[in-house]
C-alpha positions as CSV (number, residue, x, y, z in Angstrom):
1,X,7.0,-17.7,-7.8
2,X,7.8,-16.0,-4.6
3,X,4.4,-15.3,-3.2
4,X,3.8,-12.0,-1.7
5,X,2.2,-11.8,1.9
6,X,1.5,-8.0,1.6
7,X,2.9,-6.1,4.5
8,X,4.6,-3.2,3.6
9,X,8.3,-4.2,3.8
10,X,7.7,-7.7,4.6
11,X,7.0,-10.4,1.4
12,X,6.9,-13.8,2.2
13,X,10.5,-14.5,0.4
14,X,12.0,-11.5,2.3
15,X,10.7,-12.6,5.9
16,X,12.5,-16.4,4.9
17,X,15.6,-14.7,4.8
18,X,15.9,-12.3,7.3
19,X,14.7,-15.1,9.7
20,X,17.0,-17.8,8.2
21,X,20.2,-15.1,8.6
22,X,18.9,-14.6,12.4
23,X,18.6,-10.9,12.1
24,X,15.9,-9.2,13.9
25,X,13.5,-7.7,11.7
26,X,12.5,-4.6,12.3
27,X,16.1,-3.7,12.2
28,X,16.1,-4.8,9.1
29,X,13.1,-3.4,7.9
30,X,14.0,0.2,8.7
31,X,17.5,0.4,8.7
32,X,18.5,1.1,5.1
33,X,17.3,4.5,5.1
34,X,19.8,6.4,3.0
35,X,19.2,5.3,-0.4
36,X,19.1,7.6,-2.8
37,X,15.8,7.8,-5.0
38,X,16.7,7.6,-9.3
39,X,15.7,11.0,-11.1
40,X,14.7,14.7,-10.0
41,X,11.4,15.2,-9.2
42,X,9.0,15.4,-12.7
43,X,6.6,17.9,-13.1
44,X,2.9,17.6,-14.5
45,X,1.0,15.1,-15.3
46,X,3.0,11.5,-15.3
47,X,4.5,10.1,-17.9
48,X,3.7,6.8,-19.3
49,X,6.3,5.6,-21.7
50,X,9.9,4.4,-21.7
51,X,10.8,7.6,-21.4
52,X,10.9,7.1,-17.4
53,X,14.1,4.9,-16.6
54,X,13.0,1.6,-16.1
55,X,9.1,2.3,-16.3
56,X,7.4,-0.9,-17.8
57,X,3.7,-0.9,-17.7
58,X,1.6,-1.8,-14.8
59,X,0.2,-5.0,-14.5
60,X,-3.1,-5.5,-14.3
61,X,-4.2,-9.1,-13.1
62,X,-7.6,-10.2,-14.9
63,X,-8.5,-13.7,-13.4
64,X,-11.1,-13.2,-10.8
65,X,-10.2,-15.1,-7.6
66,X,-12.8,-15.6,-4.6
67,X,-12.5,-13.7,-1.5
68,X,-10.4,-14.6,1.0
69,X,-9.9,-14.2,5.1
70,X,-6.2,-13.9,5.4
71,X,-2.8,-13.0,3.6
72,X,-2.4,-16.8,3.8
73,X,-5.0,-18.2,2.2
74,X,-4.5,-15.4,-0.5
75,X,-1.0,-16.0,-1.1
76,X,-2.0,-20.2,-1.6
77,X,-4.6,-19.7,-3.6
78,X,-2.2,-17.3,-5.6
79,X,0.6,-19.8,-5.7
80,X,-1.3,-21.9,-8.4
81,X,-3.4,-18.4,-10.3
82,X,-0.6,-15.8,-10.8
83,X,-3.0,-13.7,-12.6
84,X,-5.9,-13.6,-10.2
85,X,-7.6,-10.3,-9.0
86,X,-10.3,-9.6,-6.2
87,X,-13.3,-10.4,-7.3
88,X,-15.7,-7.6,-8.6
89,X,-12.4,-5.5,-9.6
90,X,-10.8,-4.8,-12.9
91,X,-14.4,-4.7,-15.1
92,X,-13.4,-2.2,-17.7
93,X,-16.8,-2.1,-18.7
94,X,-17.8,-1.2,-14.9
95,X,-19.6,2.5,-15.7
96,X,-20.0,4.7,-12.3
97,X,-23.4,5.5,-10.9
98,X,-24.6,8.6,-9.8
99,X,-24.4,7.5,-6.6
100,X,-20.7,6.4,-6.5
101,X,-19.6,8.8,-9.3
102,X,-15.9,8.3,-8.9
103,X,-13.9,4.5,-9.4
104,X,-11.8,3.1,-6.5
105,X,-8.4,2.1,-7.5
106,X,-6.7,0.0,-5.2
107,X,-3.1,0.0,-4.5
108,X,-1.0,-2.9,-2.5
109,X,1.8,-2.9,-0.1
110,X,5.7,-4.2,-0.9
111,X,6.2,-7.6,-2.1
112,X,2.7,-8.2,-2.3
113,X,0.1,-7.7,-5.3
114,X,-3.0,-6.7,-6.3
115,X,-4.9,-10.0,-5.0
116,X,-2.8,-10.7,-2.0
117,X,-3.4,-7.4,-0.3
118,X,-6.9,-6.7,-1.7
119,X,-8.6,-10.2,-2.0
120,X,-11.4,-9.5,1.0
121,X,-11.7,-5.4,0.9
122,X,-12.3,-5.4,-3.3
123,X,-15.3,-7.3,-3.4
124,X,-16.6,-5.6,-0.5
125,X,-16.4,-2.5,-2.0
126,X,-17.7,-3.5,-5.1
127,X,-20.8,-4.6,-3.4
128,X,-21.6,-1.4,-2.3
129,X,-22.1,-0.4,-6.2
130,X,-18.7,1.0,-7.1
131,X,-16.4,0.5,-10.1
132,X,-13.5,-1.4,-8.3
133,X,-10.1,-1.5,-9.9
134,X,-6.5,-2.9,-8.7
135,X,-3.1,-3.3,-10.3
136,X,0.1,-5.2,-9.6
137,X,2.7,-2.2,-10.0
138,X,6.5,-2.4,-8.8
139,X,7.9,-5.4,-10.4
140,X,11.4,-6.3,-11.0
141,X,11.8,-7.8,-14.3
142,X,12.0,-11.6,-15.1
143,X,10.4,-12.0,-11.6
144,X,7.1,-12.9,-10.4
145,X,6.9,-10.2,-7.6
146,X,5.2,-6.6,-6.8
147,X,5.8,-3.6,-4.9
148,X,10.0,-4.2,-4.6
149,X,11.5,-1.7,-7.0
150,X,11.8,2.4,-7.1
151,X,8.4,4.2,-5.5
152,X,9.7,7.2,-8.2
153,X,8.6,4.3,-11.0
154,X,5.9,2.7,-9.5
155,X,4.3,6.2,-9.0
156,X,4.1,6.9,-12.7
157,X,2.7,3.1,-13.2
158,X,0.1,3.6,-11.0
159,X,-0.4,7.0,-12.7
160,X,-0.9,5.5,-15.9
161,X,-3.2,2.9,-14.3
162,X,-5.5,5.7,-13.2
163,X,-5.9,7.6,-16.6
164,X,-6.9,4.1,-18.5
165,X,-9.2,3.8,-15.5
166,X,-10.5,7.5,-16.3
167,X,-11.0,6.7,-19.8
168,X,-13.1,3.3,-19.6
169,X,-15.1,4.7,-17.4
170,X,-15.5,8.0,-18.4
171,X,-15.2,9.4,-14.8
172,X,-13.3,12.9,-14.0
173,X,-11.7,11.6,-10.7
174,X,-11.2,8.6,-8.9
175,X,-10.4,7.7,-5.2
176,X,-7.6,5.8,-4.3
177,X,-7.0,3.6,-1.3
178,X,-3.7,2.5,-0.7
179,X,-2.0,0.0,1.9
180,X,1.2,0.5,3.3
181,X,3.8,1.2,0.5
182,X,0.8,1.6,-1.7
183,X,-0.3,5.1,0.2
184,X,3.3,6.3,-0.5
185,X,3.2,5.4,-4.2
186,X,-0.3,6.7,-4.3
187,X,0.9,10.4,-2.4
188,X,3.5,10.5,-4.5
189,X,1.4,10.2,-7.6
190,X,-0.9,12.5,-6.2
191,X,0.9,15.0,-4.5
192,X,4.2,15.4,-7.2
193,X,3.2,13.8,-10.5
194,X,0.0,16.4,-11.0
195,X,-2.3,13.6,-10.3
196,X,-4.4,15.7,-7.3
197,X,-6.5,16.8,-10.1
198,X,-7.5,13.3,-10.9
199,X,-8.6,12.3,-7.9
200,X,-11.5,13.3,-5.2
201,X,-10.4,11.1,-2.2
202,X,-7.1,9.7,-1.1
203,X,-6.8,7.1,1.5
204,X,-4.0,5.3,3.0
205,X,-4.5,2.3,5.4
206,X,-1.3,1.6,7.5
207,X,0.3,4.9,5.6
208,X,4.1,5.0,6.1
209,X,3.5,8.9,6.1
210,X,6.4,9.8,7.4
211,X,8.5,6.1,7.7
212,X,9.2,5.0,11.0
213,X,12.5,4.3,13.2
214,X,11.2,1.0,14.5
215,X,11.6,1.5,18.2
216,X,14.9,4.0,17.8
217,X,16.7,1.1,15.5
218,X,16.8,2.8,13.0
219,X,19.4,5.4,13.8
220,X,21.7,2.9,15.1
221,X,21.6,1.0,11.8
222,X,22.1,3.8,10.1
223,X,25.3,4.2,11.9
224,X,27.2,0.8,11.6
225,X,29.6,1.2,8.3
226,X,28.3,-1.2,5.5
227,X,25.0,-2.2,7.3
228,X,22.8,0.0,4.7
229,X,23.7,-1.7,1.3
230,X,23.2,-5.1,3.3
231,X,20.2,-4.6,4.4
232,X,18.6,-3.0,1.0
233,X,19.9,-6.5,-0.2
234,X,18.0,-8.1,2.4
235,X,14.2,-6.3,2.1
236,X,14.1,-3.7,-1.6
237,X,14.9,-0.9,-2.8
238,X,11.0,0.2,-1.9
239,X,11.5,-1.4,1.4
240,X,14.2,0.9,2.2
241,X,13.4,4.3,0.3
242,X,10.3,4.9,3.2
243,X,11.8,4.4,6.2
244,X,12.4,7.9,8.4
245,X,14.8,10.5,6.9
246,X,15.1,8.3,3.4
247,X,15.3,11.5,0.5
248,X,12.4,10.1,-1.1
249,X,10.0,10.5,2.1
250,X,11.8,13.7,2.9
251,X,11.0,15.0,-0.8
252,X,7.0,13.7,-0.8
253,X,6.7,15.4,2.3
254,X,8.7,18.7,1.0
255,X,6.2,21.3,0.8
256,X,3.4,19.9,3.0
257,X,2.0,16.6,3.4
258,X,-1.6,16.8,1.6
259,X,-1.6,19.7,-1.9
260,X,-5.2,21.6,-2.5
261,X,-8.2,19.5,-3.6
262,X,-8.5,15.7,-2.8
263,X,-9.7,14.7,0.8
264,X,-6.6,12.7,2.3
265,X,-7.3,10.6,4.7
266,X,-5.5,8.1,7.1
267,X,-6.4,5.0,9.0
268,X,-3.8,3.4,11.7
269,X,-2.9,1.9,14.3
270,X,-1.3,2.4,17.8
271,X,0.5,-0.7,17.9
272,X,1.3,-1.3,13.9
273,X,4.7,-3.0,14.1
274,X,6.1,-1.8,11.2
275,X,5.9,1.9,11.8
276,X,6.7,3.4,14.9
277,X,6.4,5.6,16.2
278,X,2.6,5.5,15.2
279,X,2.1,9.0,14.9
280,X,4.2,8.8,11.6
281,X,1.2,7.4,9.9
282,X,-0.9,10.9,10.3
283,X,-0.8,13.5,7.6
284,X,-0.9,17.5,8.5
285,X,-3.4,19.7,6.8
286,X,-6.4,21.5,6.8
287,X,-8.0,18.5,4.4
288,X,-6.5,15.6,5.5
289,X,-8.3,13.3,8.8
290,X,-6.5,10.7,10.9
291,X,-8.1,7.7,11.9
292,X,-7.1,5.9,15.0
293,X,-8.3,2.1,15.0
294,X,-8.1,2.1,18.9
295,X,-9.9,5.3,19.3
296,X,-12.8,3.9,17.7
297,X,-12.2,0.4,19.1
298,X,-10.3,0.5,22.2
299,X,-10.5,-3.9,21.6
300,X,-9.1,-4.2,18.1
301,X,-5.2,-4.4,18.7
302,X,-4.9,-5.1,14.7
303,X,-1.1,-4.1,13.5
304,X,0.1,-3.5,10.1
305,X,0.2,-7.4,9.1
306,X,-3.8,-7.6,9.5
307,X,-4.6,-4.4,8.6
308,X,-6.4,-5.3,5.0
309,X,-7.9,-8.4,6.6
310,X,-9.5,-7.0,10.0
311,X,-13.2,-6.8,9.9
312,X,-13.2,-3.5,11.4
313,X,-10.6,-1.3,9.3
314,X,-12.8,-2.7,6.4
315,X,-16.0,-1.4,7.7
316,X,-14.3,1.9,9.0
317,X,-12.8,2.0,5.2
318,X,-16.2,1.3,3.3
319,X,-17.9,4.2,5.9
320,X,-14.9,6.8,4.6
321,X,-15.7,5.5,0.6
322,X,-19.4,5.6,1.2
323,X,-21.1,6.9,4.6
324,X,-24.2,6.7,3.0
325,X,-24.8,3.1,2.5
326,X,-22.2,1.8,4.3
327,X,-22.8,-0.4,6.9
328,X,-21.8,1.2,10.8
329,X,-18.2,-0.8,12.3
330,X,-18.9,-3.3,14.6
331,X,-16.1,-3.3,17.1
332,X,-14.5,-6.9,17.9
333,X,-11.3,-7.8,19.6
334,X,-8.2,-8.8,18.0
335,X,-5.7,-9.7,19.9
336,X,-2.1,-8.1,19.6
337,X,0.1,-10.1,16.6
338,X,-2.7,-11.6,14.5
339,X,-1.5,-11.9,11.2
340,X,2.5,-12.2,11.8
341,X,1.8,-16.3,12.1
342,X,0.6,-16.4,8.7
343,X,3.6,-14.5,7.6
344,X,5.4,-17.2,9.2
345,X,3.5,-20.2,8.2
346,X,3.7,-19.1,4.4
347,X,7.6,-18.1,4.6
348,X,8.4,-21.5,5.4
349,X,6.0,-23.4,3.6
């Protein structure tokens, strides 16, 4: 199994061979932008059947794994449980409280999973008395990896993932927290599939909003003859379709960014490496909010590799879920780059 590491373009297999062909990565990352996305936009509520091209059903992991403090340690502990899930999510017999009325479905980055992405912020939610639940959507088949293949797909998974959610728990909405590629699959449910309806919060952590153009590579990829099928080849087809100017960003953000109804909101960061430049990550409208991490702690300089595992965006996250009973962030530093080591470490390992 390739093990995923759970940043948004950036698996653990795909960071081994960008490295090992010597090509930098962010130009990598974002230069494939002009891949077209399968199928016209659908209308109403998603579809779940074969009647998608190439839909197969989520996946939805069911051995509970313990928490864990880094991508890392996740992806090693996954290495030898390919079916684990955060603890305290995926209890189908989980029925919502009056207090926390609406289920929180979880939604990971590319190349990553369910686990990988989610393994510290699940059980942490589902301390604070909510119905937790977190899928593995995006896989290529015959292969033991997440979050690669078309958003268009993985949108209707995720969609189909919410309504079993609905009817085991017998909620009318749920909120939805997605990382990375996960807040584009999530939007795209959300805002084009009929799914606002369905759901009373949306949240994206490091929220590829509007891609990025990784310091002004991008362009200049996007320019050299031949350099966009290579470097699809290099990252995924999921990889590529959200980088600035790709037709499938261009199409969720046709129309506005946010539709009427949820609460959208965003939490990023100044210096995420993956999408720059960082105002990409907000959303416009009269319901959505943008979180800065910096502007609430000028000390945290937490990227898009750490995101899901800095202490901080988890308590600013569980205060957006719950500002009740949450408890209030504590700001800590973190010093610029944590996470990308790990990323390293487990690439080569």
């Amino acid at each position: 199994m390739e093990q995923p590491i759970g940043s948004w373009g950036w698996g653990v297999s795909q960071f081994r061979r960008v490295v090992s062909a010597g090509v930098l990565a962010g130009a990598v990352f974002f230069g494939a932008g002009a891949v077209p996305v399968a199928g016209a936009e659908p209308t109403g509520p998603p579809p779940v059947s074969a009647e998608i091209p190439g839909y197969r059903a989520p996946d939805i992991p069911t051995e509970t794994g313990p928490a864990q403090p880094d991508h890392l340690a996740a992806a090693v502990y996954q290495k030898t449980h390919k079916n684990a899930a955060p603890a305290g999510t995926n209890n189908f017999d989980c029925k919502p409280t009056g207090e926390h009325p609406r289920p929180i479905v979880l939604a990971h980055g590319t190349d990553s999973s369910a686990y990988s992405d989610w393994a510290a912020i699940g059980p942490q939610i589902s301390a604070l008395g909510f119905c937790v639940f977190a899928l593995n959507y995006g896989g290529a088949p015959g292969k033991d990896t997440w979050g690669t293949e078309d958003i268009v797909v993985s949108a209707h998974q995720f969609g189909a993932f919410v309504d079993r959610v609905l009817a085991a728990t017998n909620a009318t909405q749920v909120d939805i927290v997605g990382f990375s590629q996960g807040a584009t699959v999530t939007r795209y449910y959300v805002n084009k599939l009929g799914g606002a309806p369905k759901v009373g919060q949306w949240i994206g952590l490091a929220s590829p909003s509007y891609g990025g153009v990784m310091y002004g590579l991008v362009p200049v990829a996007q320019a050299i003859p031949g350099a966009l099928p290579a470097f699809a080849q290099v990252t995924s087809l999921a990889a590529v379709q959200q980088v600035q100017g790709s037709p499938l960003m261009v199409e969720l953000n046709a129309g506005g960014d946010t539709v009427p109804g949820p609460r959208y909101v965003t939490i990023g960061s100044r210096v995420d490496e993956m999408i720059q430049p960082f105002s990409n990550i907000a959303l416009h409208g009269s319901n959505a909010e943008n979180i800065v991490l910096q502007d609430e702690c000028a000390a945290d300089q937490t990227g898009h590799f750490h995101m899901v595992y800095d202490a901080f965006v988890q308590e600013l996250l569980l205060r957006t879920l719950d500002p009740v009973h949450a408890p209030a962030p504590t700001c800590r530093a973190v010093p610029l780059g944590t996470g990308i080591p790990e990323v390293i470490i487990a690439g080569h390992s």
